[in-house]
C-alpha positions as semicolon CSV with decimal commas, in nm:
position;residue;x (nm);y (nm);z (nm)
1;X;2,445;9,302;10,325
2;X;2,577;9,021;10,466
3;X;2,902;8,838;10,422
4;X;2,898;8,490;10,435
5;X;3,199;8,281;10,585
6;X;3,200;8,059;10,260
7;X;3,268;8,321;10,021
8;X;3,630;8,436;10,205
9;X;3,885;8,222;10,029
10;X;4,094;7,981;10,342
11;X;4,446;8,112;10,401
12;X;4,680;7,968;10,195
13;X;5,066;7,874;10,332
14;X;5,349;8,094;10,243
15;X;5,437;7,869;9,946
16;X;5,130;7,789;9,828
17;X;5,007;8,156;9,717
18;X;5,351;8,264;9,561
19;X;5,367;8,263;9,159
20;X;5,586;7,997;8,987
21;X;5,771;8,284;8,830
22;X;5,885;8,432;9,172
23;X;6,008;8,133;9,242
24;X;6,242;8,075;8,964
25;X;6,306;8,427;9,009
26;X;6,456;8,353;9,301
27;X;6,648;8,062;9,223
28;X;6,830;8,267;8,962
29;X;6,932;8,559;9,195
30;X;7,109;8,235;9,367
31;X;7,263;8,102;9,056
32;X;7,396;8,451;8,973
33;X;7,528;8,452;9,299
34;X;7,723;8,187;9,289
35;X;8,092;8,211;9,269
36;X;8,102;8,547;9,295
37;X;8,454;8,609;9,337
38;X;8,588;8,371;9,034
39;X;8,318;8,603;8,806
40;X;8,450;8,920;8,930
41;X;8,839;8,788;8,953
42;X;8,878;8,570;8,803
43;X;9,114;8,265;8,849
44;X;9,422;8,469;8,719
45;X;9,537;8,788;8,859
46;X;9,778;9,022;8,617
47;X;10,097;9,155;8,832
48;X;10,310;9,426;8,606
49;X;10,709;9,349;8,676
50;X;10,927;9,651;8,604
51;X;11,305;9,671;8,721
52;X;11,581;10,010;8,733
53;X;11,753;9,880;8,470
54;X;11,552;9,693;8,232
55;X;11,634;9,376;8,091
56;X;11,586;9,172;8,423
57;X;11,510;8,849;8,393
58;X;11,208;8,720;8,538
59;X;11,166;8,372;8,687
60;X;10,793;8,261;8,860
61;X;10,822;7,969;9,080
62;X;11,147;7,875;8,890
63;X;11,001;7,947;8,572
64;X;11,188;8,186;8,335
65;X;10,878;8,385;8,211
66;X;11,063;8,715;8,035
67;X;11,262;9,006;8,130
68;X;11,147;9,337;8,222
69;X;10,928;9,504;8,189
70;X;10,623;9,261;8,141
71;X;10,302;9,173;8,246
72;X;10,262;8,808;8,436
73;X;9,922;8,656;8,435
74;X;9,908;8,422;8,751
75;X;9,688;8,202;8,903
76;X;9,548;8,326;9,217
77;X;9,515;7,974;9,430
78;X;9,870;7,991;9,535
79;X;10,126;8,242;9,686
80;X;10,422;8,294;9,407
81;X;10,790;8,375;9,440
82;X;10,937;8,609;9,136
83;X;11,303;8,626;9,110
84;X;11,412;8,912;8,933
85;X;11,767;8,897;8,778
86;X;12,006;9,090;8,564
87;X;12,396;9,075;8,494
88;X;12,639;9,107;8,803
89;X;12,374;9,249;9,030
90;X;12,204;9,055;9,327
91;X;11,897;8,867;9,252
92;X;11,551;9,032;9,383
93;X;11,328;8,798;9,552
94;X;10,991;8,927;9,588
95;X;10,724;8,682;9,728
96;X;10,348;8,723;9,586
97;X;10,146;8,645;9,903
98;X;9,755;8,531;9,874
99;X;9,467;8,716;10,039
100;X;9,097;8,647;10,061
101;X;8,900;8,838;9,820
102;X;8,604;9,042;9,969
103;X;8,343;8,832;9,732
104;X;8,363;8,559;9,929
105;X;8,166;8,751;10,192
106;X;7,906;8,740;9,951
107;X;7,895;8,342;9,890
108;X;7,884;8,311;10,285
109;X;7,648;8,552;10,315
110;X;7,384;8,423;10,117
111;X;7,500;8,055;10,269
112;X;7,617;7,965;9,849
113;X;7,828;7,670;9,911
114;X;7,860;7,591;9,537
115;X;7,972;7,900;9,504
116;X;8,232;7,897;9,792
117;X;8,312;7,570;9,656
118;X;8,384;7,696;9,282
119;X;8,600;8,019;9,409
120;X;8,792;7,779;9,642
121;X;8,883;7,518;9,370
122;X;8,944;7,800;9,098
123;X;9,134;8,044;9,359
124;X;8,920;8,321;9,234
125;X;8,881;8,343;9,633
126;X;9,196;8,533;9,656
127;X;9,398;8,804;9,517
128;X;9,754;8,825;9,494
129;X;9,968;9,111;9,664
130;X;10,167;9,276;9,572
131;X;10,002;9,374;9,239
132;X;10,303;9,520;9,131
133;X;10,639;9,497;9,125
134;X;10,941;9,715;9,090
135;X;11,302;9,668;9,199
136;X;11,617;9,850;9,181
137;X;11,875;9,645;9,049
138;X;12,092;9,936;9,060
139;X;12,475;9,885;9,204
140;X;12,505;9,974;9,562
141;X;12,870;10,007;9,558
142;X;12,802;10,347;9,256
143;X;12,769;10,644;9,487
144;X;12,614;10,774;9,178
145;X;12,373;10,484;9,215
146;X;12,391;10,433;8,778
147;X;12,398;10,110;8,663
């Protein structure tokens, strides 16, 4: 038997021997990729408030937004500052501060800068910490520390 050169098939380039369905394959796996942090966060973040006593008022960016205890739903593509009020006591301040999320790693990873792009503009790049709150708006001045 011998083989002749004109029945082996030329080498095709990388692209050209790769099925059309791999390639949109592919393309989705990027899609799906994208924003990955605003599909896992979201662009809101959820921060329980709670206060010793309740009652407190609550106040987001100067906002009155209830008293405690509640549950604030707040967008993630900014720091926050909660005041946290009731009667003759002090006021607490408690400043939300804004981290990045570990998702993003993914976007950059993959070099996704739609993605990036998306959690950026949304804030679903970031989470929000604390992600909860408590304060004692108990009276200093009671040795027995009751309201």
């Amino acid at each position: 038997m011998t083989m002749e050169s004109a029945d082996v098939p030329a080498r095709r380039g990388i692209h050209q021997g790769t099925r059309p369905g791999a390639r949109w394959l592919a393309v989705a796996c990027v899609a799906v990729g994208s924003s990955c942090a605003t599909i896992v966060n979201g662009d809101t973040q959820s921060i329980p408030v709670s206060s010793e006593p309740t009652g407190a008022t609550v106040t987001v960016d100067g906002e009155a937004r209830g008293t405690t205890p509640c549950e604030l739903e707040l967008s993630r593509d900014r720091p926050h500052v909660l005041r946290i009020s009731h009667a003759d006591r002090p006021t607490a301040v408690v400043e939300l501060e804004r981290h990045i999320s570990g998702w993003v790693w993914l976007n950059l990873l993959t070099l996704n800068m739609i993605g990036v792009l998306v959690d950026e503009a949304s804030g679903g790049s970031y989470y929000l910490e604390p992600d909860t709150v408590h304060v004692d708006l108990r009276r200093t001045d009671d040795p027995r520390g009751e309201p």
